[in-house]
C-alpha positions in Angstrom: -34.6 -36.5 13.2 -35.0 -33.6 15.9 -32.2 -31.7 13.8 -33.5 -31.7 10.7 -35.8 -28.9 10.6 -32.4 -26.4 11.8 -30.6 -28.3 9.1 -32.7 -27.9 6.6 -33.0 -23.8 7.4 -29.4 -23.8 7.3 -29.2 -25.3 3.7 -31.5 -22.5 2.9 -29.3 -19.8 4.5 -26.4 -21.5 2.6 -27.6 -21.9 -0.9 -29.0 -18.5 -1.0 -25.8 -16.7 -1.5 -25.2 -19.3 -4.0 -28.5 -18.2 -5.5 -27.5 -14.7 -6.2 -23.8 -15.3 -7.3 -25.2 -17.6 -10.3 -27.8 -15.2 -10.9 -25.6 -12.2 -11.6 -23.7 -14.5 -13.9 -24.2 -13.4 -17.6 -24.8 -16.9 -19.5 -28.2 -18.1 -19.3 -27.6 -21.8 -18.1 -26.0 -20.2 -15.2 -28.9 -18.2 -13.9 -31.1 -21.3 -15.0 -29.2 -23.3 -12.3 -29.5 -20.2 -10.0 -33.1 -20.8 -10.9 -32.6 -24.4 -9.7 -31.0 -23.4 -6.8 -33.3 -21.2 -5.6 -36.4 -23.9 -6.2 -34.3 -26.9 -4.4 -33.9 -23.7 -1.3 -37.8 -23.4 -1.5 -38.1 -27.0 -1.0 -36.2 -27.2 2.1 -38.5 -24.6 3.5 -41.5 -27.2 2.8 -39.6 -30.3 4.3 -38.6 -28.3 7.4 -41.7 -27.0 8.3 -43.1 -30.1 7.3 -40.7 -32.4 9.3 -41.3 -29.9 12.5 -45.1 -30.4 12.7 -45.2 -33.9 11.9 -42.8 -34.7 14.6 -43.4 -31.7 17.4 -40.1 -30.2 17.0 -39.8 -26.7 18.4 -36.2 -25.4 19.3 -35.7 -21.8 20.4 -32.5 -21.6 17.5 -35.1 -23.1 14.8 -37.4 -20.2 16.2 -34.9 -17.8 14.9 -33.0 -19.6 12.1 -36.3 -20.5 9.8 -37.5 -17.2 9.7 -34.5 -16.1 9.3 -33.7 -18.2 6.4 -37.0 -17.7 4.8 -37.0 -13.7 4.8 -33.5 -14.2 3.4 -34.3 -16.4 0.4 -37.9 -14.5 0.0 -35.6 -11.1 0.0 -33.0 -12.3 -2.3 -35.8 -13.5 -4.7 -37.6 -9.9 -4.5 -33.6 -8.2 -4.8 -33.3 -10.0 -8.3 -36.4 -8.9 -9.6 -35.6 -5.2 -10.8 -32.8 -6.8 -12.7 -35.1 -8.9 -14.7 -37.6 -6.3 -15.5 -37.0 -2.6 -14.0 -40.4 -1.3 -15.3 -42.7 -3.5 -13.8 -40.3 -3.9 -11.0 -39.2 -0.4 -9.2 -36.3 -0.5 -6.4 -38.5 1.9 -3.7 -41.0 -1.2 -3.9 -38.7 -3.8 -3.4 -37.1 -1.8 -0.7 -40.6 -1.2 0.6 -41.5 -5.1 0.9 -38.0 -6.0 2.5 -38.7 -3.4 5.1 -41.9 -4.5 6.3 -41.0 -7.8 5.9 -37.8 -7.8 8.2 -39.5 -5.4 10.6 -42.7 -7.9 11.1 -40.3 -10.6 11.5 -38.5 -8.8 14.0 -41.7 -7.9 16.0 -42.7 -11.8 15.7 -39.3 -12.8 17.2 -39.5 -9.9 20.2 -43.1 -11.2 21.0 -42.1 -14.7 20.8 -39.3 -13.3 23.4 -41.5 -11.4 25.4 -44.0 -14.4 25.5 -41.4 -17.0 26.6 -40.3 -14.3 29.1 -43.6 -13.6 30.8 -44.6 -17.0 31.0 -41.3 -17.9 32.9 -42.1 -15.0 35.0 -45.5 -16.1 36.1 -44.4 -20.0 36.6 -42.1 -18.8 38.6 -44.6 -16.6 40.7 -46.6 -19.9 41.0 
């Protein structure tokens, strides 16, 4: 059980490239399943968070893997959406949201760093 949260991020990271090859596909079933895919991806996201606070589970790799994995489906969600509807969705605002997006997650992961770092530093002074 103390894997499952990194497993389930993984599956995340794994079916999102999935998620965009049947997107791009032409027939319709094919980017309904890509639709599918992307919902059963967004589900793993709930069980993993879900599965980590229910049984205490914090690991420095699922510190980096599920934000990862989320700002990579999130992103690949937000890359699909011009292609849907340009008008009412313009690249330099999807290229907008990914930046902030990857550079807040960034800055969580160096303070999360910086945190663990510190706090070794002082135990060690004590």
């Amino acid at each position: 059980m103390e894997r499952l949260p990194n497993i389930l991020s993984t599956i995340r990271i794994l079916l999102t490239p999935i998620f965009l090859v049947l997107f791009f596909e032409p027939e319709l079933w094919i980017k309904l399943i890509a639709l599918g895919v992307y919902i059963i991806a967004a589900i793993t996201d709930f069980f993993d968070g879900y599965y980590a606070r229910k049984y205490n589970i914090e690991t420095s790799m699922g510190a980096f893997l599920d934000p990862f994995a989320d700002k990579l489906l999130t992103l690949s969600g937000f890359a699909v959406l011009p292609f849907i509807a340009a008008d009412q969705f313009p690249w330099w605002a999807i290229i907008a949201i990914a930046i902030r997006d990857i550079s807040i997650t960034l800055f969580r992961l160096w303070a999360r760093q910086k945190k663990n770092r510190d706090t070794n530093q002082f135990l060690s002074q004590t």
